[in-house]
C-alpha positions as CSV (number, residue, x, y, z in Angstrom):
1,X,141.7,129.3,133.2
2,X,141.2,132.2,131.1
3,X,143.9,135.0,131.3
4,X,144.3,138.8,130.6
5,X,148.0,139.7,130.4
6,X,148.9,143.4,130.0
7,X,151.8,143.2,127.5
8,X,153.0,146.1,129.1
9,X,152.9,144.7,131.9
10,X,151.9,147.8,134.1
11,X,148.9,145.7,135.5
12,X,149.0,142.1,136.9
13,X,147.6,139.4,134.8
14,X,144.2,138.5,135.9
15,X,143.2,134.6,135.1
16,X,139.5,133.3,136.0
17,X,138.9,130.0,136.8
18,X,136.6,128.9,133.5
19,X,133.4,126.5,134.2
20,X,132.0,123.8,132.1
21,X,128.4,122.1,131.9
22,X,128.3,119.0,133.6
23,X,128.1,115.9,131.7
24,X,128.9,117.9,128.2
25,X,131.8,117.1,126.4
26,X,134.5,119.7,125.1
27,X,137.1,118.9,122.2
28,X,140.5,120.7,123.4
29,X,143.4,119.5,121.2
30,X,142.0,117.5,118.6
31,X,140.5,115.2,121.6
32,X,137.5,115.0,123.3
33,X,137.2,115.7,127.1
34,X,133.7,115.1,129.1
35,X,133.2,117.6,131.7
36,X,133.1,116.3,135.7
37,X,131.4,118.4,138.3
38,X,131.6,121.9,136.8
39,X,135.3,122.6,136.2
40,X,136.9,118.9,135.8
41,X,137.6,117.8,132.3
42,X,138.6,114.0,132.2
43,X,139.2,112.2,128.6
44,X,136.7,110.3,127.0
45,X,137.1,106.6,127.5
46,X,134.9,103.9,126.5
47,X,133.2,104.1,129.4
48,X,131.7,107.5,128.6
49,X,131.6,106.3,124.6
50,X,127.7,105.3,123.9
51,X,127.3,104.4,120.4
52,X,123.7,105.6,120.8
53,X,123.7,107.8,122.6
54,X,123.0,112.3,121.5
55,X,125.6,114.5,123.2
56,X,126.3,118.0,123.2
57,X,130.0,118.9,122.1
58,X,131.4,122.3,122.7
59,X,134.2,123.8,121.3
60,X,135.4,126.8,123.0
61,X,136.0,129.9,121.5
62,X,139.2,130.7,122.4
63,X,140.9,127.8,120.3
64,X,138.7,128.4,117.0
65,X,141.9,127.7,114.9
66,X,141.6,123.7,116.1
67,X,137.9,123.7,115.2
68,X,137.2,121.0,112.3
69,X,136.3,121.9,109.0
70,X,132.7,120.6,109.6
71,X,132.2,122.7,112.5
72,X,133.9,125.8,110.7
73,X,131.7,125.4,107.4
74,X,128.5,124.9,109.7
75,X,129.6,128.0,111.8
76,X,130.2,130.1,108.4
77,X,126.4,128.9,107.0
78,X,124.4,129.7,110.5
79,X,126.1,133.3,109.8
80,X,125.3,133.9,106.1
81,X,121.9,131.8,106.1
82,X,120.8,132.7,109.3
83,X,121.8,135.8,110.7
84,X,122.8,134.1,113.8
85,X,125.4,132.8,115.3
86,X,126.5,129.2,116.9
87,X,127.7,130.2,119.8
88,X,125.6,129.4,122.9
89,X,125.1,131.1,125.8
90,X,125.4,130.4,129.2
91,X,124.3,132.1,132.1
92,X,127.5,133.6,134.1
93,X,130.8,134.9,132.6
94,X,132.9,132.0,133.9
95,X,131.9,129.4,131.4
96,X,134.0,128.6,128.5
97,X,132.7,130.7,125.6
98,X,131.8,127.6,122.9
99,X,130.0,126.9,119.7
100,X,128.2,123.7,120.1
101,X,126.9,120.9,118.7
102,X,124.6,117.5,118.6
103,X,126.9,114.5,118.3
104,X,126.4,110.8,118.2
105,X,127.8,107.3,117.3
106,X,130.6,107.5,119.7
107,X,133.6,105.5,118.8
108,X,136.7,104.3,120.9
109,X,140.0,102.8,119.3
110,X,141.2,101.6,122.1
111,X,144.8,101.1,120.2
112,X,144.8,104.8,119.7
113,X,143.2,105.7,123.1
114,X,140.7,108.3,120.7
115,X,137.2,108.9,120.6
116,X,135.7,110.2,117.3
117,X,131.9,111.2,117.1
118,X,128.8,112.0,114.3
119,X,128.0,115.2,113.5
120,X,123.9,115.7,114.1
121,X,124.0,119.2,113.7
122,X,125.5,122.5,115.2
123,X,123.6,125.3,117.4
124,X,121.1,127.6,114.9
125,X,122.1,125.3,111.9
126,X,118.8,125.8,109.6
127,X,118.2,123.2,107.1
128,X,115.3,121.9,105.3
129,X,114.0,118.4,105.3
130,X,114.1,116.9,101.9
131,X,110.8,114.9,102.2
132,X,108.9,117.5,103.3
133,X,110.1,120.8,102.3
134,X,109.6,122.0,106.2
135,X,112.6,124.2,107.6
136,X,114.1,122.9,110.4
137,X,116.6,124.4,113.1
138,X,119.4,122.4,115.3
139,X,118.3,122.7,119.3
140,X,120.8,122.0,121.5
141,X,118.0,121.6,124.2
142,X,115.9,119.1,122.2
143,X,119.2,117.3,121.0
144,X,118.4,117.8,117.7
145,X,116.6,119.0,114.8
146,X,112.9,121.0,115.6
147,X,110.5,122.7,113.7
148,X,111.7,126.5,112.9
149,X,109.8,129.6,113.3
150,X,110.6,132.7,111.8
151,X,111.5,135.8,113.9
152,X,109.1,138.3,113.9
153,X,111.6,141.4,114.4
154,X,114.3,140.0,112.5
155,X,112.8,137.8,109.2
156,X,116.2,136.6,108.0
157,X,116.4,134.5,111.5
158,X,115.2,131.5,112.1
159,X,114.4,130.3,115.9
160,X,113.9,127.3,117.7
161,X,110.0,126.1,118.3
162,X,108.6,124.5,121.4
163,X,107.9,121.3,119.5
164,X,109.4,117.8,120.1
165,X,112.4,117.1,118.7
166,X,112.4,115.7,115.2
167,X,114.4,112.5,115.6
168,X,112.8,108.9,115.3
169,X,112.2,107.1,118.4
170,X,114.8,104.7,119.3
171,X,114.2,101.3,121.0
172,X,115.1,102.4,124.9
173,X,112.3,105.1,124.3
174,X,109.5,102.8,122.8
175,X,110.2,100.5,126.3
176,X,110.0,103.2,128.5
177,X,106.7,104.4,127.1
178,X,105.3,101.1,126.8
179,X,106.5,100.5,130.9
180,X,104.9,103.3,131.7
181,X,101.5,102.8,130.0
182,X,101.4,99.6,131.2
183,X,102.4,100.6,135.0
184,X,99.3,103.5,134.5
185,X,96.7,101.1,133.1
186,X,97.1,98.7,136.1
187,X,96.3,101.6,138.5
């Protein structure tokens, strides 16, 4: 819930009921929660822990003193480097106000009942590929790094191309494709 209290208490505090994106996670208290239906929160297990697996991690707003330093310095760079911002938003006002970012390599200690993740990247994070010199931007919608276009009205801004993400296939994807050709070519 979000709350407005009027410290002088002439009007009653209001408190909305805050929503979350389905299937993302959200790190509250130095511990990650995965979101369940739109408003649940329930603590990453191992059964939610893919080692492989890209996920988008939000870190809401509201509790930007708990952020990590990683997530801090990336939010400071996107500022100064790209005149942007890491925050993403969502369409409605009820839904947690986050910066977010590309994780990976999930990890469970059981003993410790904790998950800890890989930074990929954070929202708007420009950087540029060392092999190639190209400039590339962090996509929370591609799960990753994509090719980076420069904004027309605003030239200090980098934004987010329609290309495929720039990741390198992974086994599970090779399959797939190679299931599906083979299901086509027998048609």
């Amino acid at each position: 819930y979000y709350c407005v209290h009027d410290s002088e208490e002439l009007e009653p505090t209001e408190c909305t009921k805050q929503a979350c994106v389905s299937g993302q996670y959200y790190y509250i208290d130095e511990a990650y929660y995965r979101c369940e239906s739109s408003a649940t929160l329930v603590p990453v297990m191992s059964r939610y822990c893919s080692y492989n697996d890209n996920v988008i991690i939000n870190f809401p707003m509201a509790l930007t003193e708990e952020f990590p330093d990683k997530i801090k310095q990336a939010m400071e760079g996107i500022e100064k480097n790209n005149n942007s911002t890491a925050v993403v938003s969502r369409r409605g006002k009820n839904y947690l106000e986050s910066v977010s970012g590309i994780f990976t390599n999930c990890t469970y200690n059981v003993e410790e009942t904790k998950s800890t993740f890989d930074l990929v990247c954070v929202n708007n994070y420009v950087a540029v590929d060392e092999e190639t010199d190209d400039v590339k931007i962090c996509s929370m919608e591609q799960f990753g790094y994509v090719e980076c276009i420069e904004d027309e009205e605003n030239p200090e801004k980098c934004n987010v191309s329609g290309s495929w993400p720039m990741v390198r296939p992974t086994l599970l994807t090779i399959l797939m494709t190679g299931l599906i050709l083979a299901f086509f070519t027998r048609m």
